[in-house]
ZAFI-157411 format. One line per 5 residues: their letters; for each residue x, y, z of C-alpha. Coordinates in pm, 1 decimal, always signed. Example, Ala and Ser with C-alpha at 12.3 -4.5 7.8 and 13.67 -1.06 7.14 Angstrom:
2
AS) +1230.0,-450.0,+780.0; +1367.0,-106.0,+714.0
END
This chain:
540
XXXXX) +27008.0,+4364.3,+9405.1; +27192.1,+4679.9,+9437.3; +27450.6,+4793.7,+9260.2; +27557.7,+5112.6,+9342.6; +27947.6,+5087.2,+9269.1
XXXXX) +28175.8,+5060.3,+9603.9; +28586.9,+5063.2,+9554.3; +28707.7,+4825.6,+9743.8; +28862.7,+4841.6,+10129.9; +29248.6,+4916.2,+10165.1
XXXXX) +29459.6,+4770.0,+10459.3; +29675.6,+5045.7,+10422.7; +29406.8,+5291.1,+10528.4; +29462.5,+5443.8,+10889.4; +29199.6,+5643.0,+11015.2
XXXXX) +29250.5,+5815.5,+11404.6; +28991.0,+5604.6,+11498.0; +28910.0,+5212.6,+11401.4; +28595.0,+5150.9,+11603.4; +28317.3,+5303.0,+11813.6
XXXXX) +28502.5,+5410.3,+12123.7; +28825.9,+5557.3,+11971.3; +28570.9,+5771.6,+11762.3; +28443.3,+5903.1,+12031.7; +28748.5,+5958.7,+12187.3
XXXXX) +28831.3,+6175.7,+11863.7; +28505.2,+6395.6,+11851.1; +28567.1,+6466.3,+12207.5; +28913.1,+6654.6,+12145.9; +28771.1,+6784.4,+11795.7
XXXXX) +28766.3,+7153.6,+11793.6; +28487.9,+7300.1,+11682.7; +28608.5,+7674.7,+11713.7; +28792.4,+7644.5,+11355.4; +28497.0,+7583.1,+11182.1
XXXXX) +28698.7,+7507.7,+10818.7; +28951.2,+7303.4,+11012.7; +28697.5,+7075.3,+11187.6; +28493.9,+7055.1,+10893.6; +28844.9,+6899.9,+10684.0
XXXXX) +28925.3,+6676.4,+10935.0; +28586.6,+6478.2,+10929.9; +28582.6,+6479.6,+10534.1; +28924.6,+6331.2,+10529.6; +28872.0,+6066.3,+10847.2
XXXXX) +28596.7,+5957.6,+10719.3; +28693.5,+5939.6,+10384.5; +28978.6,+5722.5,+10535.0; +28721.5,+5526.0,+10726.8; +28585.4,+5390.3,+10459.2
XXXXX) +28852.8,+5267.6,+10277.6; +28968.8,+5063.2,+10634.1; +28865.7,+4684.2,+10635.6; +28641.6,+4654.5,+10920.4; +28319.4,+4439.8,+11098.4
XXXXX) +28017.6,+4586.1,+10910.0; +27834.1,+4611.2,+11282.4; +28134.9,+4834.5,+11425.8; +28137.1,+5021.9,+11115.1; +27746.4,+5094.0,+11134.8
XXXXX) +27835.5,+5230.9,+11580.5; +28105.2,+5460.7,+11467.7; +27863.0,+5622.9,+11178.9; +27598.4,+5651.7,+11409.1; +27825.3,+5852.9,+11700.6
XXXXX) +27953.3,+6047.6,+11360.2; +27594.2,+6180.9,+11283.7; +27552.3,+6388.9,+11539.6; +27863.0,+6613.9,+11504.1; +27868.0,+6589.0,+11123.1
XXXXX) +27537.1,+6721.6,+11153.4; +27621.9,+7015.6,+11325.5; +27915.4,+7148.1,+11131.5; +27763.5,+7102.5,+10769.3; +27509.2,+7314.2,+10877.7
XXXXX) +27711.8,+7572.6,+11032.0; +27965.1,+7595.5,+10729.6; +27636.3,+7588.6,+10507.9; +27556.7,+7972.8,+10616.6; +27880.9,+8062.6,+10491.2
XXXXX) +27723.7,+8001.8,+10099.7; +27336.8,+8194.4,+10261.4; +27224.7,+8467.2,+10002.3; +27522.2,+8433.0,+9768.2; +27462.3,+8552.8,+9414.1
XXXXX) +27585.9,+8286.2,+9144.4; +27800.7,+8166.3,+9027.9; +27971.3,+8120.9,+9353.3; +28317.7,+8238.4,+9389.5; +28635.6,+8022.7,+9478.2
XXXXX) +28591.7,+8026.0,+9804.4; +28235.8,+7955.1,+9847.9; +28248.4,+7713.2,+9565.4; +28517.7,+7467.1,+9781.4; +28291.8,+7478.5,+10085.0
XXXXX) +28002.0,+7361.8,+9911.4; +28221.0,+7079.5,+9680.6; +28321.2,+7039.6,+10056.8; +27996.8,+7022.9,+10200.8; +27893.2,+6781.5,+9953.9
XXXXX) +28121.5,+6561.0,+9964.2; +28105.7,+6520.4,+10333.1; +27737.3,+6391.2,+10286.4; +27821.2,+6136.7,+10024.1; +28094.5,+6013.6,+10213.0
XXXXX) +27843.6,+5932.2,+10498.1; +27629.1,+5773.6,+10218.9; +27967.6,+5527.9,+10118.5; +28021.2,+5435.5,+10485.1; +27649.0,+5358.1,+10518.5
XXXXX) +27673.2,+5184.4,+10171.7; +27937.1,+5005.6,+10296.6; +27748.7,+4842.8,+10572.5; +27480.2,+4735.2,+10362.0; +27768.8,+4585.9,+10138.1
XXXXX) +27844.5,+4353.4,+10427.2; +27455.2,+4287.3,+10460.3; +27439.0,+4106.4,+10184.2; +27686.7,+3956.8,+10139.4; +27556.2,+3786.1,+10487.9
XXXXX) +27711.4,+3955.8,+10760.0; +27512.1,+3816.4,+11062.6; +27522.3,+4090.2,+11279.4; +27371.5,+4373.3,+11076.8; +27050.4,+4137.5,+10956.4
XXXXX) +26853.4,+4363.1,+11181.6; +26998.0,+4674.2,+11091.2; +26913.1,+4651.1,+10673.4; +26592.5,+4902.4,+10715.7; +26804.3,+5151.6,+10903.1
XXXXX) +27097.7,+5114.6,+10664.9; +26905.9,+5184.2,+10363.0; +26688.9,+5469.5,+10542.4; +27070.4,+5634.2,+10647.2; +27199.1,+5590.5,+10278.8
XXXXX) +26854.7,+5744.5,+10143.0; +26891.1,+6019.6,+10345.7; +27184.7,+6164.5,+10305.8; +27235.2,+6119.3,+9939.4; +26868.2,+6326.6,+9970.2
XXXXX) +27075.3,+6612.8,+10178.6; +27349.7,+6606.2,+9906.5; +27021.2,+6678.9,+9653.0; +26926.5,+6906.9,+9906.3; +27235.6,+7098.6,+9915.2
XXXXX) +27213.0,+7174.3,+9550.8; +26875.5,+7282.4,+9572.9; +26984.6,+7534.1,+9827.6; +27299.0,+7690.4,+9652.9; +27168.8,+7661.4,+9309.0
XXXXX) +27368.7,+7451.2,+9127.4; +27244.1,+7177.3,+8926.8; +27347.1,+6794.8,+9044.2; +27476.6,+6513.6,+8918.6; +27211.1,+6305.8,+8772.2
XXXXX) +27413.9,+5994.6,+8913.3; +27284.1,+6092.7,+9220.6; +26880.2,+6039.5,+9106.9; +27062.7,+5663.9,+8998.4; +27212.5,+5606.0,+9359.4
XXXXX) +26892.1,+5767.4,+9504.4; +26618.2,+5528.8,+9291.0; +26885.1,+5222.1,+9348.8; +26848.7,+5233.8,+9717.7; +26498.9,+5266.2,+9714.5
XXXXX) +26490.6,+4995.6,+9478.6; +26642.9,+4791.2,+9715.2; +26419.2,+4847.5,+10006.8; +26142.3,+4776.7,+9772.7; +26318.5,+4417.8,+9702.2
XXXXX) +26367.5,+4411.8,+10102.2; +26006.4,+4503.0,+10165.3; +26178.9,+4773.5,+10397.4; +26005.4,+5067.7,+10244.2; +25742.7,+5105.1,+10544.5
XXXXX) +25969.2,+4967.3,+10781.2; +25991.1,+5241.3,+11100.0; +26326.6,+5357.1,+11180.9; +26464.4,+5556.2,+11465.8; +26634.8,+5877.0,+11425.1
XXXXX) +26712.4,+6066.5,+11742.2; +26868.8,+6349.0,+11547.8; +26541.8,+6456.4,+11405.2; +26366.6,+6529.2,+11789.7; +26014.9,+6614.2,+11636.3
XXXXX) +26023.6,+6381.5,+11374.5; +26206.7,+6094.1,+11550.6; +26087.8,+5807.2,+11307.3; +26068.9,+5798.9,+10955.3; +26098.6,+5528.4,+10664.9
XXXXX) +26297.0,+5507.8,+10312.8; +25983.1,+5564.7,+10156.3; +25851.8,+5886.3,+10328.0; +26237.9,+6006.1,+10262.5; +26221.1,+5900.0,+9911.3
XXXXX) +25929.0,+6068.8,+9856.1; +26022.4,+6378.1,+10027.6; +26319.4,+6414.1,+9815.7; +26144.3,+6318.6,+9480.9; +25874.9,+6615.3,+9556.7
XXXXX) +26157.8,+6890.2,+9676.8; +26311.3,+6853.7,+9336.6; +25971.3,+6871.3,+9172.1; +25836.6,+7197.7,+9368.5; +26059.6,+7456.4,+9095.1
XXXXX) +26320.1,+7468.9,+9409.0; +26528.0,+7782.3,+9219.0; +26228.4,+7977.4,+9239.1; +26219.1,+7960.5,+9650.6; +26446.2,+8153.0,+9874.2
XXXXX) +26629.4,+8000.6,+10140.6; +26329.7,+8021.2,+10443.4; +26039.6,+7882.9,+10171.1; +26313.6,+7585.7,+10100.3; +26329.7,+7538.3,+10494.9
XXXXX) +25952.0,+7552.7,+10526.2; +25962.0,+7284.8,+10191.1; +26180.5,+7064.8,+10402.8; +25922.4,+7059.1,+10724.6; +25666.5,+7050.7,+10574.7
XXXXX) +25776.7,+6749.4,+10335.4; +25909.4,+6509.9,+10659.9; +25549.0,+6578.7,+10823.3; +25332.2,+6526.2,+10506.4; +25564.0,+6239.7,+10277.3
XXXXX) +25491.0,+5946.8,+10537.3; +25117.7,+6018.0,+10435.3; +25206.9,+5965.5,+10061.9; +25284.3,+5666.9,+9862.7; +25442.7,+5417.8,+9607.4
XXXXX) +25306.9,+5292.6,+9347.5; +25299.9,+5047.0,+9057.2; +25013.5,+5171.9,+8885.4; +24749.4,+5416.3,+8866.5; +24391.8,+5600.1,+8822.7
XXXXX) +24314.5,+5931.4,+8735.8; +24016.9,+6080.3,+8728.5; +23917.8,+6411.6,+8481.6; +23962.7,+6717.4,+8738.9; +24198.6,+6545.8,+8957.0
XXXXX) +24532.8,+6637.1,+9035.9; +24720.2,+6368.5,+8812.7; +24993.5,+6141.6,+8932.1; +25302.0,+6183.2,+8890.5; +25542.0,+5916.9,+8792.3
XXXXX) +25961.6,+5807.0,+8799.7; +26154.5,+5541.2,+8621.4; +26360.9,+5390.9,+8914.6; +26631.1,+5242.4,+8624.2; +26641.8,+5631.1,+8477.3
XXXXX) +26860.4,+5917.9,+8603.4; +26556.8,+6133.1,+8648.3; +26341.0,+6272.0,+8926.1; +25934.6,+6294.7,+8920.0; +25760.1,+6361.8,+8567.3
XXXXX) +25379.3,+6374.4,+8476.5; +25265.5,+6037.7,+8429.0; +25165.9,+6068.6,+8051.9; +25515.3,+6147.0,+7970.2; +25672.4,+5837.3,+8094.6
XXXXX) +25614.1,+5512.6,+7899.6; +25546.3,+5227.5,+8172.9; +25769.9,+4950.3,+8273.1; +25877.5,+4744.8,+8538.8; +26090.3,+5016.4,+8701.0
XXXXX) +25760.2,+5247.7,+8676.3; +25637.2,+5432.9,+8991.7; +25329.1,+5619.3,+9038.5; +25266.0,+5879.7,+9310.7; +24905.1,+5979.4,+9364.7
XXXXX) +24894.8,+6368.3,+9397.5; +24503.6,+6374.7,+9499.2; +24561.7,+6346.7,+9859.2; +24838.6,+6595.0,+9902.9; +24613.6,+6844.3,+9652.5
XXXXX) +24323.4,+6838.5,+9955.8; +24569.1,+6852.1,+10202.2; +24739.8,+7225.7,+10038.8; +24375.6,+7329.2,+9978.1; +24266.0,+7244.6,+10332.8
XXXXX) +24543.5,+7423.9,+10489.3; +24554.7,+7725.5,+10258.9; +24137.5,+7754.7,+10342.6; +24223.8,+7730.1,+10730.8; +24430.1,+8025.6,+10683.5
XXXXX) +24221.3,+8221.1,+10458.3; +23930.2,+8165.6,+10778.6; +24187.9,+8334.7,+11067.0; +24405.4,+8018.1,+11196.9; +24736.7,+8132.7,+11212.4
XXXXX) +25020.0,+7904.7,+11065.9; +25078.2,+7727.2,+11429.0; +24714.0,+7659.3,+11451.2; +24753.2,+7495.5,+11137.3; +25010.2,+7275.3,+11200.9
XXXXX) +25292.9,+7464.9,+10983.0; +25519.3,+7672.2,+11092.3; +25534.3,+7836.7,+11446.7; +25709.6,+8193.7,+11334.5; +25549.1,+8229.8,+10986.9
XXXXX) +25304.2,+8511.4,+10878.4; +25014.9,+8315.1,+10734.6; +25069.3,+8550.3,+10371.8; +25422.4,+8403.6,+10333.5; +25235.4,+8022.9,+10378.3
XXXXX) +24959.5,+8106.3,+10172.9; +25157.7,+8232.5,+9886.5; +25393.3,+7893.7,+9947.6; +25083.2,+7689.2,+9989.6; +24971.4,+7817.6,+9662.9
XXXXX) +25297.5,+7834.5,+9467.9; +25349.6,+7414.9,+9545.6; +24973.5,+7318.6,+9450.3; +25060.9,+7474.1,+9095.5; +25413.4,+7318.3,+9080.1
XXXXX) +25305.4,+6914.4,+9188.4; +24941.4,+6913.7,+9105.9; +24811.6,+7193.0,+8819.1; +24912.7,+7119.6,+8467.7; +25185.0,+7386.0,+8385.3
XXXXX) +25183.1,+7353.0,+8019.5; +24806.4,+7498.9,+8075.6; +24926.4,+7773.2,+8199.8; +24895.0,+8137.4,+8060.6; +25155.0,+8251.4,+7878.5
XXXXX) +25287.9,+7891.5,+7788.6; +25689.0,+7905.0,+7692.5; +25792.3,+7821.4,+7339.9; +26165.3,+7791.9,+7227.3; +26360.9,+8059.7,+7080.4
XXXXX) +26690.2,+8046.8,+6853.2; +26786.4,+8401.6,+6911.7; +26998.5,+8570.9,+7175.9; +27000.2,+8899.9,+7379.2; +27185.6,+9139.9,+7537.4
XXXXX) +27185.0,+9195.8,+7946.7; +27267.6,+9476.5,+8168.8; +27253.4,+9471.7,+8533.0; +27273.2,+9711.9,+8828.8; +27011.5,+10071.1,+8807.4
XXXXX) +27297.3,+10263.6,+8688.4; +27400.1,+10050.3,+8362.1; +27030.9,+9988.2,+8310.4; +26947.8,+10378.5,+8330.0; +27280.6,+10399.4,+8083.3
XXXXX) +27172.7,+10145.8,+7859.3; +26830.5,+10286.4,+7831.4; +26884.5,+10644.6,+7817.1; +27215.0,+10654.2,+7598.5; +27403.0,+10822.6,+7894.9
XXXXX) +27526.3,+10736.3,+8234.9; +27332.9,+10864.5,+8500.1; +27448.9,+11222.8,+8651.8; +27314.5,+11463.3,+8880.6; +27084.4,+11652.4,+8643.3
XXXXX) +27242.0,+12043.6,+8736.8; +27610.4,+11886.8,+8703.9; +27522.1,+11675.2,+8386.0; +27702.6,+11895.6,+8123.3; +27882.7,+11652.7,+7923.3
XXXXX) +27731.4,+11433.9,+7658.7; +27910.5,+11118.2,+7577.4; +28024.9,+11029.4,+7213.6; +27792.0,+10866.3,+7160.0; +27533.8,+11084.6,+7247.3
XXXXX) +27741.6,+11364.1,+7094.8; +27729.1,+11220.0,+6731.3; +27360.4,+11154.2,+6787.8; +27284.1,+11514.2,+6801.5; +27531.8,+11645.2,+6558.6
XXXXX) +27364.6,+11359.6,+6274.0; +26962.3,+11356.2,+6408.6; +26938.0,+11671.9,+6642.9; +26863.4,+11477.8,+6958.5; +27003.6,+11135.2,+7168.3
XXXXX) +26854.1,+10872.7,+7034.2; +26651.9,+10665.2,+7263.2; +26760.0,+10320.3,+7362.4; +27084.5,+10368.2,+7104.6; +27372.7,+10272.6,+7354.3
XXXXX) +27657.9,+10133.7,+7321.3; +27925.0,+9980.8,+7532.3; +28073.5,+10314.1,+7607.6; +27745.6,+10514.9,+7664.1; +27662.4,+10265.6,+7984.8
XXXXX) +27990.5,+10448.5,+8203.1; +27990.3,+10248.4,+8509.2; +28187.8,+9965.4,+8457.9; +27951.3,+9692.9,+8377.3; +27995.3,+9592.4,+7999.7
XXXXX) +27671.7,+9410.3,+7844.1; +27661.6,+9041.0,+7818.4; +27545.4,+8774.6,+7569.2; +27317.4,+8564.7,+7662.6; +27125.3,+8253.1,+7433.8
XXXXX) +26735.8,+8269.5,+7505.9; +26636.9,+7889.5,+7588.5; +26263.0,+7962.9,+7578.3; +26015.4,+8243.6,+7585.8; +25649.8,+8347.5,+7690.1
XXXXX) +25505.2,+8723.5,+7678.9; +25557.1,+8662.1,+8058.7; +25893.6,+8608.5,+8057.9; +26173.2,+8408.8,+7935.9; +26503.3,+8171.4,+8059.1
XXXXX) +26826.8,+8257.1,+7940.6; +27192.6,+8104.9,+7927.9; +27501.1,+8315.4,+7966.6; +27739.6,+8228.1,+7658.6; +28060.3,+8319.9,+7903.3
XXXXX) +28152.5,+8063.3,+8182.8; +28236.9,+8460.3,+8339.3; +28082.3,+8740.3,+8405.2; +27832.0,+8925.6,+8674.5; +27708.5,+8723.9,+8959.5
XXXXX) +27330.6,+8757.4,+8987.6; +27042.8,+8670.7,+9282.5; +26704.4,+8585.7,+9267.1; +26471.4,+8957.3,+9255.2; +26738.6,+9170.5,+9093.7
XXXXX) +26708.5,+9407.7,+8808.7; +26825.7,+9330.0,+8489.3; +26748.0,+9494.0,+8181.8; +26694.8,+9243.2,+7860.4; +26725.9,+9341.1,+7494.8
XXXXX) +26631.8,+9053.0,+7244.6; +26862.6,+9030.9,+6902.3; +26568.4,+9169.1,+6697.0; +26460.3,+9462.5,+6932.2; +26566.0,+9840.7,+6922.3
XXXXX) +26513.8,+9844.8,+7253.6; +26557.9,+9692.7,+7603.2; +26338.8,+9527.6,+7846.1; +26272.6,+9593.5,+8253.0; +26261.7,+9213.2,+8402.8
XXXXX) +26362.5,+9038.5,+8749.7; +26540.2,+8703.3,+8798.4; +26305.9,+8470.5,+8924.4; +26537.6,+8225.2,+8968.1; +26931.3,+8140.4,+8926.7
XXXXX) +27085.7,+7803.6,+8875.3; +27438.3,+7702.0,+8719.2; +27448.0,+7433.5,+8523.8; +27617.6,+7115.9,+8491.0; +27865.9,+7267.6,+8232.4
XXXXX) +27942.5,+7553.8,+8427.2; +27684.6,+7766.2,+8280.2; +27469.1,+8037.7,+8474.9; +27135.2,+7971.8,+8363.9; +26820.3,+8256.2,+8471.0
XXXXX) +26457.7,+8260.9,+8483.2; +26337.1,+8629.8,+8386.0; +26002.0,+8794.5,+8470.9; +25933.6,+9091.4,+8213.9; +25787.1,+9406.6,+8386.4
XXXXX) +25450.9,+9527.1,+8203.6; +25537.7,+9792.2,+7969.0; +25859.6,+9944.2,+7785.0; +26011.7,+10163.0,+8076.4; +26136.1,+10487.9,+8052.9
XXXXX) +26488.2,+10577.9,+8244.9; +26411.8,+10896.6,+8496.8; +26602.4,+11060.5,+8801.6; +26407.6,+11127.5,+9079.9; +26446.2,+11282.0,+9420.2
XXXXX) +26291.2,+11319.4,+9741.0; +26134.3,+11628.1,+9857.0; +25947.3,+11801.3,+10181.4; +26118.5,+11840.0,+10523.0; +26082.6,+11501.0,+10668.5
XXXXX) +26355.4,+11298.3,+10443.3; +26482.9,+10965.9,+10557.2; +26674.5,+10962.1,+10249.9; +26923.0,+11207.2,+10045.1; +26798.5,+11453.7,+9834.1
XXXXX) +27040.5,+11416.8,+9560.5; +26862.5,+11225.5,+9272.3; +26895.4,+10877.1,+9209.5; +26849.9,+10649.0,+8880.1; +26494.6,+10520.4,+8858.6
XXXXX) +26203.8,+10396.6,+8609.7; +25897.6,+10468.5,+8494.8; +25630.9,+10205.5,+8399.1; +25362.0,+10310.6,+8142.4; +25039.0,+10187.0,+8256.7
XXXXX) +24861.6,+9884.9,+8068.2; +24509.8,+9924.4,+7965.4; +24485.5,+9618.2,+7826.8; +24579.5,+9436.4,+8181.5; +24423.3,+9733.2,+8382.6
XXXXX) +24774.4,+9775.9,+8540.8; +24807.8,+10137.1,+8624.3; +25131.3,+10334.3,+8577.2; +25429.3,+10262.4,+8816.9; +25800.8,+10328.1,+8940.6
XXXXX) +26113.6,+10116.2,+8997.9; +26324.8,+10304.1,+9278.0; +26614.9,+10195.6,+9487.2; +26545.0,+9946.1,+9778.0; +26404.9,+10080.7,+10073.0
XXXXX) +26356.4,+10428.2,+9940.9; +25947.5,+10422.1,+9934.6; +25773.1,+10586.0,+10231.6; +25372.2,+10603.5,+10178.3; +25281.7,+10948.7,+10084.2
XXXXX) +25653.6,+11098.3,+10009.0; +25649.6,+11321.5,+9740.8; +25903.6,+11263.5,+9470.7; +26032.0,+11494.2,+9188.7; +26062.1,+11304.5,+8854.4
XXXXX) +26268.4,+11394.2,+8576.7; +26238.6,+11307.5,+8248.1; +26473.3,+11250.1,+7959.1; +26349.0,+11593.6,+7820.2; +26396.5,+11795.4,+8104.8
XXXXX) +26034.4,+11766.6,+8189.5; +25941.2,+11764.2,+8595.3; +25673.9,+11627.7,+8774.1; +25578.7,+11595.4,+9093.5; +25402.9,+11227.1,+9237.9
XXXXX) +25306.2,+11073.0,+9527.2; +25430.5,+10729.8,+9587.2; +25102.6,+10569.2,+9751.3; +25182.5,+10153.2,+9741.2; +25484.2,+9967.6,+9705.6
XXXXX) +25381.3,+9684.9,+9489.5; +25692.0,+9442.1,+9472.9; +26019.3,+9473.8,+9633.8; +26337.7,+9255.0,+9546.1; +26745.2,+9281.1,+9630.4
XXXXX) +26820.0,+9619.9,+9436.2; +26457.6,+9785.3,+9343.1; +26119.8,+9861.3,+9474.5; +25822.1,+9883.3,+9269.1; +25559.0,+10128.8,+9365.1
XXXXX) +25237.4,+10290.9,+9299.8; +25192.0,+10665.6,+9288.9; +24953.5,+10942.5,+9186.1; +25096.3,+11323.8,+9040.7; +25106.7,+11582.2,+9234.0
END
């Protein structure tokens, strides 16, 4: 039976509309111009509608006319939070507590009418499949919200999410077909496909997509989940995908099914078929199709759904504790820097300056040369970096030779995005590290929490500019980085420049710490992210 906690109904409650027709009176003078406005007014009417005492079948018309326009302006006040570095600021942290709580409040109304189904309401006995498919999907686009911003949920919300679909198990309601107009290419669905779909969004290392792969996760999950299924036990076979498994009476999502001991809230989900099903399609690429042909995506490049493809077969069906470079704790912390010009400080022991105008050493440097006869190399200190960006403490939660995820000590400091530059120094180094955020995510306490990528090699801070006749960029230098290569790895020798400054076959002057110039050709830009490029290049 479920038991998702409900507060009770409140005769003194007066929403602007008390049934079906008033309500649609009300959207129909509801400006949608003042996007903020319209979006407070349904939050607080409905909010109010659910704490009015009304017929459970009149309850269920006015949420469905709701849908439509509720719809509409989450996810136009949703772009307001598109791209935004964490953690979010005031502003964009109130629309999305907004947004949120606009989607659980459809979830209570829904809630509500299932309230009145059992407790026998008469009218709504053939309405319990689409009441518990309604209340399963939008407490999945509250997950879903937090998967897009990067915050990390509530786990009450896996508890209201595995109730529900508890229920529909009790109900037998878990295959049943329900209409949803809203959703014109996918107009039916079931709790179970939604379920599902919701489990294995969670599951697929969400911080690590950006916004379009998360919309192509969410497509492609409503066509493939109603091919999945439920289970209460399993078989796995040696070179198999294995199953995957979820306590429904736990506040958990999916975990590998040798980690969970079995009971009778146990749930297996098979992973074999939807492992063929990513190989199949990511083959059908590889031979020409395009994306369409496929059946995934009608604007995509079939790269970008090959690399997704391939990224979501290692995250639900490859073993990641196999992996290379497997991630082991660490009780130590480190120092970050952000931005090219605090990096280039932090590395070099001096702000960056023009090299003709740069006349004046700092301190720092200063004493350096008057005690050793030179600036020592990756020596800095908090006044050395000159720009305005201080270094912060971070705790390292776990580490590989690949990379590492940190926790910021401070609830404050420098927003960050996914790709950006950040230069790492562990407590025991002399020296610091180039790396790239993988991923963001603030925690539950408040907490911004990274994923870090090291770059191969301990980088060197340079200045570079352009040079020839045919510049599309100034010829002033600019901070930048130079890679050693790797034998070891076979990765050759590279350079970390500003965004958008490669051009294939420019010719670059280089700078070194020592004064020492030389020319290169940049030849390949190998990665690109918010605030660098990395690029091949050969001397000149």
């Amino acid at each position: 039976m479920l038991t998702l906690p409900l507060e009770p109904t409140d005769d003194r409650a007066n929403p602007h509309f008390k049934d079906a027709e008033s309500c649609a009176q009300w959207l129909g003078q509801l400006q949608l111009t003042n996007l903020q406005l319209a979006h407070s007014l349904l939050l607080t009417q409905i909010n109010e509608l659910n704490r009015y005492p009304m017929r459970g079948l009149e309850r269920l018309h006015t949420l469905e006319l709701l849908r439509e326009t509720v719809g509409y302006v989450q996810d136009d006040y949703a772009k307001k939070l598109i791209a935004k570095p964490l953690p979010l600021s005031e502003h964009e942290l109130m629309v999305f507590v907004a947004i949120v709580q606009l989607w659980q409040a459809l979830v209570l109304g829904y809630q509500r009418c299932l309230q009145a189904f059992i407790a026998g309401d008469k009218q709504l006995e053939e309405h319990g499949a689409l009441l518990c498919q309604r209340c399963l999907l939008y407490s999945g686009l509250e997950i879903f919200e937090h998967l897009h911003t990067g915050y990390e949920f509530d786990p009450r919300l896996w508890h209201q999410l595995h109730q529900l679909y508890a229920f529909a198990e009790e109900q037998n309601w878990q295959t049943a077909e329900v209409t949803d107009l809203l959703n014109i290419k996918y107009p039916y669905s079931n709790c179970r496909s939604i379920y599902i779909k919701t489990l294995l969004a969670c599951y697929a290392r969400p911080a690590e997509l950006s916004r379009t792969h998360l919309q192509l996760l969410d497509r492609w999950l409503t066509q493939w989940s109603s091919a999945l299924t439920v289970e209460r036990s399993y078989t796995a076979s040696k070179g198999d995908a294995q199953p995957l498994a979820i306590d429904l009476t736990s506040e958990h999502g999916l975990q590998p099914a040798r980690q969970i001991k079995h009971n009778d809230g146990t749930r297996y989900l098979a992973m074999v078929p939807l492992s063929k099903l990513l190989r199949v399609k990511t083959i059908l690429l590889q031979q020409g199709q395009t994306p369409q042909q496929a059946g995934l995506c009608d604007h995509c490049n079939s790269n970008d759904c090959i690399e997704l493809l391939t990224f979501l077969h290692q995250s639900w069906c490859e073993d990641i504790n196999a992996r290379f470079g497997e991630r082991h704790p660490v009780a130590q912390q480190a120092q970050l820097c952000y931005k090219p010009e605090s990096i280039y400080a932090y590395l070099s022991g001096k702000s960056f300056k023009q090299p003709k105008q740069d006349t004046t050493l700092s301190n720092t440097a200063r004493k350096q040369i008057e005690t050793f006869g030179r600036v020592l190399k990756n020596a800095p200190d908090k006044e050395s970096a000159g720009t305005g960006s201080l270094l912060e403490t971070w705790k390292f939660d776990n580490e590989s030779i690949l990379g590492a995820r940190l926790t910021r000590d401070e609830l404050f400091g420098e927003r960050l995005s996914r790709n950006q530059l950040v230069g790492v120094r562990p407590g025991d180094a002399e020296t610091f590290m180039l790396g790239i955020t993988a991923w963001t995510n603030i925690t539950r306490s408040g907490h911004l929490q990274i994923g870090v990528r090291y770059l191969p090699g301990i980088a060197e801070a340079v200045n570079i500019r352009a040079t020839g006749v045919n510049k599309t960029v100034s010829d002033k230098y600019v901070p930048a980085f130079l890679l050693p290569a790797v034998a070891a790895l076979k990765i050759p020798a590279s350079l970390i420049i500003p965004r958008d400054w490669f051009q294939h076959g420019r010719v670059v002057e280089i700078t070194r710490q020592n004064a020492e110039k030389q020319r290169a050709k940049m030849i390949l830009s190998v990665e690109h992210g918010l605030d660098y490029e990395r690029v091949g290049f050969t001397p000149v």
